[in-house]
mmCIF file of the N, C-alpha and C atoms, coordinates in Angstrom:
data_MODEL
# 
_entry.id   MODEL 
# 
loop_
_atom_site.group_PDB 
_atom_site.id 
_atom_site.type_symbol 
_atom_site.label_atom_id 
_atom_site.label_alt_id 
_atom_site.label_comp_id 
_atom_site.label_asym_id 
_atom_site.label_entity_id 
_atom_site.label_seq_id 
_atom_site.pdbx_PDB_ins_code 
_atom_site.Cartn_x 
_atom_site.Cartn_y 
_atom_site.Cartn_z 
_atom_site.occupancy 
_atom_site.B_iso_or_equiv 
_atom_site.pdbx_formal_charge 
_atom_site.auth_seq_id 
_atom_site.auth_comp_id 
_atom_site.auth_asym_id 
_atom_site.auth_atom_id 
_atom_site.pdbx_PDB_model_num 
ATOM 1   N N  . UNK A 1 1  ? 77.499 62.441 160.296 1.00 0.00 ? 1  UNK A N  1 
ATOM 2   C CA . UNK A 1 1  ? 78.262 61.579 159.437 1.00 0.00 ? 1  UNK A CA 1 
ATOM 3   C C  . UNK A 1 1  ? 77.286 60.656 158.718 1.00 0.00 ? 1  UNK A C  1 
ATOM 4   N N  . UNK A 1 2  ? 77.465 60.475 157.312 1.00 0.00 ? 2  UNK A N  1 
ATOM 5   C CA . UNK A 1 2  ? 76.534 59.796 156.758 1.00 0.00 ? 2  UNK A CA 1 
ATOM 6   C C  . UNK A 1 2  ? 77.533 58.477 155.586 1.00 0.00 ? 2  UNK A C  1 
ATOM 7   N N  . UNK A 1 3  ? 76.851 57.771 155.325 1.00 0.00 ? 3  UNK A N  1 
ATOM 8   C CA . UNK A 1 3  ? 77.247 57.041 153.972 1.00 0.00 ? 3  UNK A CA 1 
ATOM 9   C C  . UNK A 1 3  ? 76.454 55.895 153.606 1.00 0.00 ? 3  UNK A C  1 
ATOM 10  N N  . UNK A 1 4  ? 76.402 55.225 152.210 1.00 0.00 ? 4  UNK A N  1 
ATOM 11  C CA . UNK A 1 4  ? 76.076 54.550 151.455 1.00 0.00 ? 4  UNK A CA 1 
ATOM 12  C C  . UNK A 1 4  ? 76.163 53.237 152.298 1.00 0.00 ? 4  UNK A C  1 
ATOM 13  N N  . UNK A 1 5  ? 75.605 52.275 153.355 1.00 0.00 ? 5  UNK A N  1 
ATOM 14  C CA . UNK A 1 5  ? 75.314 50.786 152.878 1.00 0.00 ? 5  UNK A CA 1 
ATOM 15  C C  . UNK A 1 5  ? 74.863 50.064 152.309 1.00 0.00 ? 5  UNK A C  1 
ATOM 16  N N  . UNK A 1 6  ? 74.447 49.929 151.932 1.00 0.00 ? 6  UNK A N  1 
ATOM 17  C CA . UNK A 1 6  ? 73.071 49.714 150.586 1.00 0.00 ? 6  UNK A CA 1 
ATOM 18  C C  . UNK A 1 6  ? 73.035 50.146 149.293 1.00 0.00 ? 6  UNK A C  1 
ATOM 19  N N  . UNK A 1 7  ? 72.911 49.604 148.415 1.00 0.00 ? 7  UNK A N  1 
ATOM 20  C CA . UNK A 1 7  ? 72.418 50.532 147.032 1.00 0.00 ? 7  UNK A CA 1 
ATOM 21  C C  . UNK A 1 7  ? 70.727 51.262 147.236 1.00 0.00 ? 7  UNK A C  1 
ATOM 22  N N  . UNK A 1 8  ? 70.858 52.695 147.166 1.00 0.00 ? 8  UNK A N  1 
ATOM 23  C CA . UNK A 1 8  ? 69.564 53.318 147.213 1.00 0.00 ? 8  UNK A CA 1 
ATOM 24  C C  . UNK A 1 8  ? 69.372 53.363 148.314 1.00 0.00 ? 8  UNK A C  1 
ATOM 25  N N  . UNK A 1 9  ? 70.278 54.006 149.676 1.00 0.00 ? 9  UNK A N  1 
ATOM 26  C CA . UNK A 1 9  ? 69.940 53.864 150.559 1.00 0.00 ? 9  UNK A CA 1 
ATOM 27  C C  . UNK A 1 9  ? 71.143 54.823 151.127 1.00 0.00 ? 9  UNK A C  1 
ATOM 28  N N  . UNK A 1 10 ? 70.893 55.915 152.449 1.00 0.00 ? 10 UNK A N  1 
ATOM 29  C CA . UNK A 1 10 ? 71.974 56.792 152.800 1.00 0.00 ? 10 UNK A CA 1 
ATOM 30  C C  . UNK A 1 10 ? 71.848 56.755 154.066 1.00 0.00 ? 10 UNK A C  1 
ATOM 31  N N  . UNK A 1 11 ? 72.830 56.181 154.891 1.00 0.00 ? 11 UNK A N  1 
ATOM 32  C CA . UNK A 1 11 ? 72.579 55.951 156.412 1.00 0.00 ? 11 UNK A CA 1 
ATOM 33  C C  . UNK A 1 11 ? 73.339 57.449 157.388 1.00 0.00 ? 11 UNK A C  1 
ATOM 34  N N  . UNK A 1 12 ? 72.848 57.992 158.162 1.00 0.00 ? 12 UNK A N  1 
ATOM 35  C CA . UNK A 1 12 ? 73.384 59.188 158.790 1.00 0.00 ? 12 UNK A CA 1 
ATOM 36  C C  . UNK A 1 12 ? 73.180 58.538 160.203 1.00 0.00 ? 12 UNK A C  1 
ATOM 37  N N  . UNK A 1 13 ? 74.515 59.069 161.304 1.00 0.00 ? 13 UNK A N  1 
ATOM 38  C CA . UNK A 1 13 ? 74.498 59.076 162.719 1.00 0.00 ? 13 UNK A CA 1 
ATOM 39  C C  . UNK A 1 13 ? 73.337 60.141 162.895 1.00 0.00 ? 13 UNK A C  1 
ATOM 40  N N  . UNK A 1 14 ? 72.233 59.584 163.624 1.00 0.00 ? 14 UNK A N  1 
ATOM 41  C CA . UNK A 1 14 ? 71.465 60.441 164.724 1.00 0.00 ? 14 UNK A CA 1 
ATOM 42  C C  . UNK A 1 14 ? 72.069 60.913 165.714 1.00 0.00 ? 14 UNK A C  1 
ATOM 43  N N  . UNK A 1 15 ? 71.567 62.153 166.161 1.00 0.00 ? 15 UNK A N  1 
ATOM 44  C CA . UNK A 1 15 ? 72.821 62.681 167.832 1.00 0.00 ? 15 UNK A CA 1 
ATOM 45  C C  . UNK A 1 15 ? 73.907 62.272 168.071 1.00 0.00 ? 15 UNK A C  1 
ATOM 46  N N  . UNK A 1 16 ? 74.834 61.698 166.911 1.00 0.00 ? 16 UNK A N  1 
ATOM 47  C CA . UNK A 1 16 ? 76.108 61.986 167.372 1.00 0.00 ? 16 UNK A CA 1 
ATOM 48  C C  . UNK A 1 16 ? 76.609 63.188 168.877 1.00 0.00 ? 16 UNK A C  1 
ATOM 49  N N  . UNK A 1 17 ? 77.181 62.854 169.496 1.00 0.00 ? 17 UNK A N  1 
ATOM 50  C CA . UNK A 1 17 ? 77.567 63.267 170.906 1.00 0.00 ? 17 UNK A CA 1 
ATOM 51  C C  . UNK A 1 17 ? 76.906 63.620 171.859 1.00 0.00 ? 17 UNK A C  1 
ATOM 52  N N  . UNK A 1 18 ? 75.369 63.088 171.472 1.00 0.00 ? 18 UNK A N  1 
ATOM 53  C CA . UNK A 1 18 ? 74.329 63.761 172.402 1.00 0.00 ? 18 UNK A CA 1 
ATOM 54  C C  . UNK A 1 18 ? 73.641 62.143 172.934 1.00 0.00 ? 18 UNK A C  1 
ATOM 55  N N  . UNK A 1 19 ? 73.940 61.258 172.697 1.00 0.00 ? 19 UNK A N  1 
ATOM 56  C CA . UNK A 1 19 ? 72.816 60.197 172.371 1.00 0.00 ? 19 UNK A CA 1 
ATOM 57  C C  . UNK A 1 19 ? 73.925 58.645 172.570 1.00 0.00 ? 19 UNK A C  1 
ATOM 58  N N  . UNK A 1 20 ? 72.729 57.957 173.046 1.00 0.00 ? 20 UNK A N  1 
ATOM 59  C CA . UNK A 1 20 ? 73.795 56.197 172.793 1.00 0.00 ? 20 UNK A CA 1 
ATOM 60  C C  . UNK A 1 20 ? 75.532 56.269 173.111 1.00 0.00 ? 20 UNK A C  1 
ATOM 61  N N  . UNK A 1 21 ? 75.443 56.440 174.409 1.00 0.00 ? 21 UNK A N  1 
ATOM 62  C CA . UNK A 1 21 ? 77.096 57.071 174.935 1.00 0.00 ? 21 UNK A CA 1 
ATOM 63  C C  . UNK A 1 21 ? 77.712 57.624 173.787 1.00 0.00 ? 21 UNK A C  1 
ATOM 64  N N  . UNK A 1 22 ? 77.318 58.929 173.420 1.00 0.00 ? 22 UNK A N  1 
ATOM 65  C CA . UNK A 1 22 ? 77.798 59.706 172.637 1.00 0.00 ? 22 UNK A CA 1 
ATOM 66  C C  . UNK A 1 22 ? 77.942 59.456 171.474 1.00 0.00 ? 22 UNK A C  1 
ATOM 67  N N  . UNK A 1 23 ? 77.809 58.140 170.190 1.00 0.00 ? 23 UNK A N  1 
ATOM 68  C CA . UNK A 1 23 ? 77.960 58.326 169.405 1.00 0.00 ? 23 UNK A CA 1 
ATOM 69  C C  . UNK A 1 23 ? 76.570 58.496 168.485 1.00 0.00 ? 23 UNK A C  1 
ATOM 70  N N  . UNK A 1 24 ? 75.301 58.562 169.427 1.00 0.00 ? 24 UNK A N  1 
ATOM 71  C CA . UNK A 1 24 ? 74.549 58.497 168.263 1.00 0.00 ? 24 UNK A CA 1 
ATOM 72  C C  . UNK A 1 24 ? 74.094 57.446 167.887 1.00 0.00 ? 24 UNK A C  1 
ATOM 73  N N  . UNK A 1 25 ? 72.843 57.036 167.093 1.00 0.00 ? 25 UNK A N  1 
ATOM 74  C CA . UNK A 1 25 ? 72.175 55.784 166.683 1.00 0.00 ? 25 UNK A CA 1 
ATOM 75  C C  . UNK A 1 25 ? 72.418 55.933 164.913 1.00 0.00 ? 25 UNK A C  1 
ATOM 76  N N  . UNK A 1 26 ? 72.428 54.897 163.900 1.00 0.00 ? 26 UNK A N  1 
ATOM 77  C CA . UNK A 1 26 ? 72.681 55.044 162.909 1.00 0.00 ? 26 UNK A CA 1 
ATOM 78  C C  . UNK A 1 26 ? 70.714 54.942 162.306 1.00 0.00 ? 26 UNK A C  1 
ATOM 79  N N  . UNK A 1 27 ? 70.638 55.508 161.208 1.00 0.00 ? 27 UNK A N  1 
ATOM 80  C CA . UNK A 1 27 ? 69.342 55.946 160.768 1.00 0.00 ? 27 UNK A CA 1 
ATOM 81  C C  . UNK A 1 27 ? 69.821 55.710 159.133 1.00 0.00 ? 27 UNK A C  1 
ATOM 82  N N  . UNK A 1 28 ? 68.753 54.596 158.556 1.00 0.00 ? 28 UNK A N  1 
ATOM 83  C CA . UNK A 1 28 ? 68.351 54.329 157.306 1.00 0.00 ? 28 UNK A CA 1 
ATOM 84  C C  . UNK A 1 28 ? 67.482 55.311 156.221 1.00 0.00 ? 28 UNK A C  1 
ATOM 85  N N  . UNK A 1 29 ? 67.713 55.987 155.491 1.00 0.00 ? 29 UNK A N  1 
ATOM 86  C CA . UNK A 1 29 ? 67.126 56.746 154.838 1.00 0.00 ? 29 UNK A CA 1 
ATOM 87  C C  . UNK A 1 29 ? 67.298 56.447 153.137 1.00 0.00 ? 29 UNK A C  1 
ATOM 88  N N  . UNK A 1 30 ? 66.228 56.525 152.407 1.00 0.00 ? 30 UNK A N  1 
ATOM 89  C CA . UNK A 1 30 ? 66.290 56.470 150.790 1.00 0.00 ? 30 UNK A CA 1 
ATOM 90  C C  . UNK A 1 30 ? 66.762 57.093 150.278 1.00 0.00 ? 30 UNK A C  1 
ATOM 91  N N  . UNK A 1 31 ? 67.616 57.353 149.087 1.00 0.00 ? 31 UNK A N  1 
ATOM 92  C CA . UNK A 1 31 ? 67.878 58.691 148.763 1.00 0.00 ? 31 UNK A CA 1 
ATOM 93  C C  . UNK A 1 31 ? 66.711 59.631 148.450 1.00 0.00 ? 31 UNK A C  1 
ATOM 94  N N  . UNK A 1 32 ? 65.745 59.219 147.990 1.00 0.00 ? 32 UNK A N  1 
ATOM 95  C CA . UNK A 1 32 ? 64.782 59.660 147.895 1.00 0.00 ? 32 UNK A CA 1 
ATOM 96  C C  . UNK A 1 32 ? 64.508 60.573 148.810 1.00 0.00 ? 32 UNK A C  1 
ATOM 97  N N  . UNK A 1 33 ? 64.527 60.609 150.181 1.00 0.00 ? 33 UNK A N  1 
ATOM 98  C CA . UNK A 1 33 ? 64.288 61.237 151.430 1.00 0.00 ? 33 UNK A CA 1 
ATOM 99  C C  . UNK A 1 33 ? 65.295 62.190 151.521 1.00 0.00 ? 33 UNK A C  1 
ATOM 100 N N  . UNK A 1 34 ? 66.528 62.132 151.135 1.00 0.00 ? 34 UNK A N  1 
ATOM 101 C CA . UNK A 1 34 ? 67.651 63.428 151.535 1.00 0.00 ? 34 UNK A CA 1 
ATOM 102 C C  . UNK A 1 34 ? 67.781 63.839 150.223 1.00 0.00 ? 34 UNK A C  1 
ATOM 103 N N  . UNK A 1 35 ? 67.630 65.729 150.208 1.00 0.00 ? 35 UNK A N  1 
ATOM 104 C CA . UNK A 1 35 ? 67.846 66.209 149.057 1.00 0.00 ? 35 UNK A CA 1 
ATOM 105 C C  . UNK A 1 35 ? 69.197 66.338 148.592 1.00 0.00 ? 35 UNK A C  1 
ATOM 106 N N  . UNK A 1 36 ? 69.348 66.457 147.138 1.00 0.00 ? 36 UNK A N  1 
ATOM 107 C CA . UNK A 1 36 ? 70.477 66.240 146.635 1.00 0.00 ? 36 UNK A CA 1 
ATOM 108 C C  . UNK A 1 36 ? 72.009 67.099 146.938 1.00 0.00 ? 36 UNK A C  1 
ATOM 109 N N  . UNK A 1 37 ? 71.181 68.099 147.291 1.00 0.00 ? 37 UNK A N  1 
ATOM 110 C CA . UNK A 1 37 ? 72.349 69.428 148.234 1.00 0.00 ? 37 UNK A CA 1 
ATOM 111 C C  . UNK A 1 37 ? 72.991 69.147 149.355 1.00 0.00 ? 37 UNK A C  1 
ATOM 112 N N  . UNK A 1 38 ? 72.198 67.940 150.078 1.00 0.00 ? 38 UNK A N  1 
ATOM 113 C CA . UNK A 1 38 ? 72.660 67.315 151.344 1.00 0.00 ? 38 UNK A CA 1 
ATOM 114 C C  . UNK A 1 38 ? 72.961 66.018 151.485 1.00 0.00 ? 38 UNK A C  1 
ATOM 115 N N  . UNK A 1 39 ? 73.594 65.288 149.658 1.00 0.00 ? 39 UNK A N  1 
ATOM 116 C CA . UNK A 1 39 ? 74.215 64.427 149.504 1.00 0.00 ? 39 UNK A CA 1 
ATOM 117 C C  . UNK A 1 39 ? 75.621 64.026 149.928 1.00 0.00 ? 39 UNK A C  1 
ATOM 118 N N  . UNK A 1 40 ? 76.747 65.501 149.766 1.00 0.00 ? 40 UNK A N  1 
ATOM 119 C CA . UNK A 1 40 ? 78.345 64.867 149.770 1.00 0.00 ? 40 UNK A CA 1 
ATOM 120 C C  . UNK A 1 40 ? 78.873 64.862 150.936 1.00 0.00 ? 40 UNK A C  1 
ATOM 121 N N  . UNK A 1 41 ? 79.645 63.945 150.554 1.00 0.00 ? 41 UNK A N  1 
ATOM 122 C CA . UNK A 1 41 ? 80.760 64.256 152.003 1.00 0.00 ? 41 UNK A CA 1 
ATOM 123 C C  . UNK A 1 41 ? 80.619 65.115 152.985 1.00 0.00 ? 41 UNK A C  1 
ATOM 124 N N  . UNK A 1 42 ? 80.934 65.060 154.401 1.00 0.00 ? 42 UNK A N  1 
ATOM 125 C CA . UNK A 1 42 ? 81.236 65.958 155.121 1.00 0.00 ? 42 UNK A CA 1 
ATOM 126 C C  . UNK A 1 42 ? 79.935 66.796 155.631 1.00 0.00 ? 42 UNK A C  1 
ATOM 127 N N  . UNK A 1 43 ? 79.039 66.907 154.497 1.00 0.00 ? 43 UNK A N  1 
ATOM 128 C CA . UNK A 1 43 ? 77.200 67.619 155.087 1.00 0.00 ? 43 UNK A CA 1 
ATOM 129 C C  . UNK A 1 43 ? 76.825 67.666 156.397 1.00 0.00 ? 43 UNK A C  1 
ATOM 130 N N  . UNK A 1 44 ? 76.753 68.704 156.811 1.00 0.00 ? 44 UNK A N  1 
ATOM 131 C CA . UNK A 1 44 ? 75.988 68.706 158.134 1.00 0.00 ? 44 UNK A CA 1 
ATOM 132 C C  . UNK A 1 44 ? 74.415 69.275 157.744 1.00 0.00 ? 44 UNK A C  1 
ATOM 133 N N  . UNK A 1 45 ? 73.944 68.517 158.631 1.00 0.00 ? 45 UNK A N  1 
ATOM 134 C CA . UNK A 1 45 ? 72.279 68.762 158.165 1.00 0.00 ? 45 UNK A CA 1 
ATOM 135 C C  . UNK A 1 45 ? 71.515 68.412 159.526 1.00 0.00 ? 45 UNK A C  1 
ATOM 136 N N  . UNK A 1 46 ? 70.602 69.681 159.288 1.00 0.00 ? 46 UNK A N  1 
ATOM 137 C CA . UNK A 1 46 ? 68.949 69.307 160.254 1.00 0.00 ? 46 UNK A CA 1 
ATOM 138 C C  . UNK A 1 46 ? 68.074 68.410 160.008 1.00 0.00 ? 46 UNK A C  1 
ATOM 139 N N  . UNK A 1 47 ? 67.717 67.705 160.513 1.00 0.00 ? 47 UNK A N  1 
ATOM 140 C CA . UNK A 1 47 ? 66.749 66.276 160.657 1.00 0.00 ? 47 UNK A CA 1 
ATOM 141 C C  . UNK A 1 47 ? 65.259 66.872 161.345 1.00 0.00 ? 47 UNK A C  1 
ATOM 142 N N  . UNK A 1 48 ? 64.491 67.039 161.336 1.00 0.00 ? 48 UNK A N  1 
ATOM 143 C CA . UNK A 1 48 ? 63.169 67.473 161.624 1.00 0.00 ? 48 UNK A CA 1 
ATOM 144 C C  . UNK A 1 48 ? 62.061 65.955 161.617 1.00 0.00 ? 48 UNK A C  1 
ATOM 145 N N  . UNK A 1 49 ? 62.230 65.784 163.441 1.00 0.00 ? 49 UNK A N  1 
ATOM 146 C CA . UNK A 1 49 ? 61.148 64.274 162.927 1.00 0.00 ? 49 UNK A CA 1 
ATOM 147 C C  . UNK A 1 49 ? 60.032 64.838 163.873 1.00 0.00 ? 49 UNK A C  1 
ATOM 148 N N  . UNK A 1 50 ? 58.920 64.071 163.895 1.00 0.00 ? 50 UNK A N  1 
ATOM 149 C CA . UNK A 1 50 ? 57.621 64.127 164.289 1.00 0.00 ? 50 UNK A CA 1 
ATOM 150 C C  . UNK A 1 50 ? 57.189 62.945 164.625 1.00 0.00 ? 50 UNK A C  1 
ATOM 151 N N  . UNK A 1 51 ? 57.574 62.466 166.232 1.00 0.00 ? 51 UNK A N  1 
ATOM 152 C CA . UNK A 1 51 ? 57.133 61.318 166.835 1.00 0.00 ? 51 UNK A CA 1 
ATOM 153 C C  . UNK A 1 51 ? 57.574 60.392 165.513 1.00 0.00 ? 51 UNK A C  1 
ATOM 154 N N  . UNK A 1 52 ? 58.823 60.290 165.395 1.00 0.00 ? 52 UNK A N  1 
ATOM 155 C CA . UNK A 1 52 ? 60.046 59.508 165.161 1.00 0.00 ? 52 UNK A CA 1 
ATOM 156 C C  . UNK A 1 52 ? 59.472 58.925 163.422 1.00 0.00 ? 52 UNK A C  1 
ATOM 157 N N  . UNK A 1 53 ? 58.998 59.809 162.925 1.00 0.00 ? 53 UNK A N  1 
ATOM 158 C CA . UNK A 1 53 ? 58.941 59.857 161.576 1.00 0.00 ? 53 UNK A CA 1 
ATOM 159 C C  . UNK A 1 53 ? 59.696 61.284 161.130 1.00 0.00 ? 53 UNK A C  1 
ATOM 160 N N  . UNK A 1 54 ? 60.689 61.072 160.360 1.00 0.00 ? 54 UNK A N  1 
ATOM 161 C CA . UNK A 1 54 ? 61.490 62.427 159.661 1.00 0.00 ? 54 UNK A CA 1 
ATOM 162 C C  . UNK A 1 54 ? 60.698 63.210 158.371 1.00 0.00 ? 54 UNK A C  1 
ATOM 163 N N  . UNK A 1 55 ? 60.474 64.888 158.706 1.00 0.00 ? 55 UNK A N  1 
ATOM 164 C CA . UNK A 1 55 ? 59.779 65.166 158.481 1.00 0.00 ? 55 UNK A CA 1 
ATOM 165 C C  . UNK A 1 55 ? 60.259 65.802 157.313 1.00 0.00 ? 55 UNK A C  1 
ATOM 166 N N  . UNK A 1 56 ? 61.901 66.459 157.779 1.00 0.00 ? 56 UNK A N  1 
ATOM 167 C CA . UNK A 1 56 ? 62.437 67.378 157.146 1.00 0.00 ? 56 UNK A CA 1 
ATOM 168 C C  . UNK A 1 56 ? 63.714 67.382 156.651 1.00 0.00 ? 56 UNK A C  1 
ATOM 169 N N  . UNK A 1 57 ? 64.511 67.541 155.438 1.00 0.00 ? 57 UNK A N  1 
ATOM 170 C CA . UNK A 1 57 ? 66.375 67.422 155.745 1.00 0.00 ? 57 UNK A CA 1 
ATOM 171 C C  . UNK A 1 57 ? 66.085 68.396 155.280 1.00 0.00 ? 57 UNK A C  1 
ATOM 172 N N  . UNK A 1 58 ? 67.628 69.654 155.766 1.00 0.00 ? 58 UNK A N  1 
ATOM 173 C CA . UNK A 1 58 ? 67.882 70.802 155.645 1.00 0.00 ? 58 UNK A CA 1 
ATOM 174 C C  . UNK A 1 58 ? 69.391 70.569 155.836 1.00 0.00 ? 58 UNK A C  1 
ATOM 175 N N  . UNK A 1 59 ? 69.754 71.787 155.005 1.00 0.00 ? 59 UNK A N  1 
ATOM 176 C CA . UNK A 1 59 ? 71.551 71.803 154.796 1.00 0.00 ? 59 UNK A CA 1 
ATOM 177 C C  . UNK A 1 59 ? 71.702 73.025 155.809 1.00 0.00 ? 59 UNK A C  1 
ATOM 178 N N  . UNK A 1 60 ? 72.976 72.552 156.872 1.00 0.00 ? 60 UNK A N  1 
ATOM 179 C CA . UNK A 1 60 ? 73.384 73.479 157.939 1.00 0.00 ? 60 UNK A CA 1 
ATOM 180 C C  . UNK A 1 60 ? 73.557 74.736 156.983 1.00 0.00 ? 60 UNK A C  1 
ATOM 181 N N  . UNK A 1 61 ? 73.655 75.790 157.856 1.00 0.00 ? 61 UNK A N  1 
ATOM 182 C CA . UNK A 1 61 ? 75.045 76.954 157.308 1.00 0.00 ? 61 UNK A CA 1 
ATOM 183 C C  . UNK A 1 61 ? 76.197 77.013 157.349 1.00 0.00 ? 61 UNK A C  1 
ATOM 184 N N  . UNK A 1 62 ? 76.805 77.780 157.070 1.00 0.00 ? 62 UNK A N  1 
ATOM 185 C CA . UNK A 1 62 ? 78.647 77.518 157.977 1.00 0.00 ? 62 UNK A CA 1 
ATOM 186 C C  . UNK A 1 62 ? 78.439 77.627 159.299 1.00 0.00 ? 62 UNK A C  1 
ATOM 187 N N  . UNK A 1 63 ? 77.584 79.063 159.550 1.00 0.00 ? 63 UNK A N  1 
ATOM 188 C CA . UNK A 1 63 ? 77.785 79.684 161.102 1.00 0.00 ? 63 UNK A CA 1 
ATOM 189 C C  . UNK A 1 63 ? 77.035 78.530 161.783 1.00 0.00 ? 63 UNK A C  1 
ATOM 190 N N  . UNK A 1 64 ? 75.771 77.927 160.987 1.00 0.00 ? 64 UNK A N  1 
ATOM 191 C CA . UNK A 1 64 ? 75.230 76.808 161.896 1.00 0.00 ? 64 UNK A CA 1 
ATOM 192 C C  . UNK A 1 64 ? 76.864 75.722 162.295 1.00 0.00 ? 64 UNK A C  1 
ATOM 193 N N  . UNK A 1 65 ? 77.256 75.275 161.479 1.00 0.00 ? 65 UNK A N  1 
ATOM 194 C CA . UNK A 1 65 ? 77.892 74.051 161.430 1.00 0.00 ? 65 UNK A CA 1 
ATOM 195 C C  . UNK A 1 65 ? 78.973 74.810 162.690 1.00 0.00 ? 65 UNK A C  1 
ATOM 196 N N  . UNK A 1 66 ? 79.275 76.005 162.636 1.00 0.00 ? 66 UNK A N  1 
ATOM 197 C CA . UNK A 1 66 ? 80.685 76.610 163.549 1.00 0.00 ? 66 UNK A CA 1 
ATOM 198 C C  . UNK A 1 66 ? 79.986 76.639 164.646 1.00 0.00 ? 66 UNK A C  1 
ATOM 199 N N  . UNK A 1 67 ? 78.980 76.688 165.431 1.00 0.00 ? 67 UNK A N  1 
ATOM 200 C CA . UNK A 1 67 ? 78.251 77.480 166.701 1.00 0.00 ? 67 UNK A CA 1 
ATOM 201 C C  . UNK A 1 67 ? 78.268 75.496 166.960 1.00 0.00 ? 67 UNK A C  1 
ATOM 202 N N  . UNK A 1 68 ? 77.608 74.606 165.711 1.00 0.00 ? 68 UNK A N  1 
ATOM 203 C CA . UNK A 1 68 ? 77.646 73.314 166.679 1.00 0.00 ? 68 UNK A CA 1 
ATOM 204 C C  . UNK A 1 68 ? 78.329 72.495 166.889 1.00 0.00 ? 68 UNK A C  1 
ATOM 205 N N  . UNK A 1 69 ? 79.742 73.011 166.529 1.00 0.00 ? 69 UNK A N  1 
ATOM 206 C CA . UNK A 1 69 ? 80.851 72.382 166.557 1.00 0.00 ? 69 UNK A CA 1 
ATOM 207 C C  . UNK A 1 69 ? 81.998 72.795 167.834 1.00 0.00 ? 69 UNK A C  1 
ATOM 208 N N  . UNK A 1 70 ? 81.320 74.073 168.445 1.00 0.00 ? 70 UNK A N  1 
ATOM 209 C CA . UNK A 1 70 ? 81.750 74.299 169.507 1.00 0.00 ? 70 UNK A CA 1 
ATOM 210 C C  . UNK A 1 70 ? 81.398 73.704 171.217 1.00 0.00 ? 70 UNK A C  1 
ATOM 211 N N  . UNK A 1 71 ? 80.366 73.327 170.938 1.00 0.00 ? 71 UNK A N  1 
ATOM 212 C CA . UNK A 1 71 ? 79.083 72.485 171.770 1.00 0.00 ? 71 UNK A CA 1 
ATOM 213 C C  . UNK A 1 71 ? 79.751 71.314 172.253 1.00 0.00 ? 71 UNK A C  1 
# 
């Protein structure tokens, strides 16, 4: 789950249901940092960090988003 606090700025739950009694930690990002494909609503996306610098955003698949929604 992600959204706008900030102008120029896109905040996403980290580990939602895995993390911080399940909901996850909230994470500050530029837009700059998330590509524009993994802007709207609803996006599920891979986060790729490296000793807690984010390395990577990637847009799920369906079958990704269906296999981790069963979890």
């Amino acid at each position: 789950m992600f959204g706008s606090l900030s102008p120029g700025t896109i905040d996403i739950h980290v580990g939602y249901g895995i993390g911080h009694l399940d909901g996850g930690h909230l994470s500050n990002f530029t837009i700059h940092e998330i590509p524009t494909s993994c802007r709207m609503p609803n996006t599920y996306v891979w986060l790729t960090f490296e000793k807690q610098n984010l390395v990577k955003i990637e847009r799920m698949t369906l079958l990704e988003v269906e296999e981790n929604l069963e979890k």
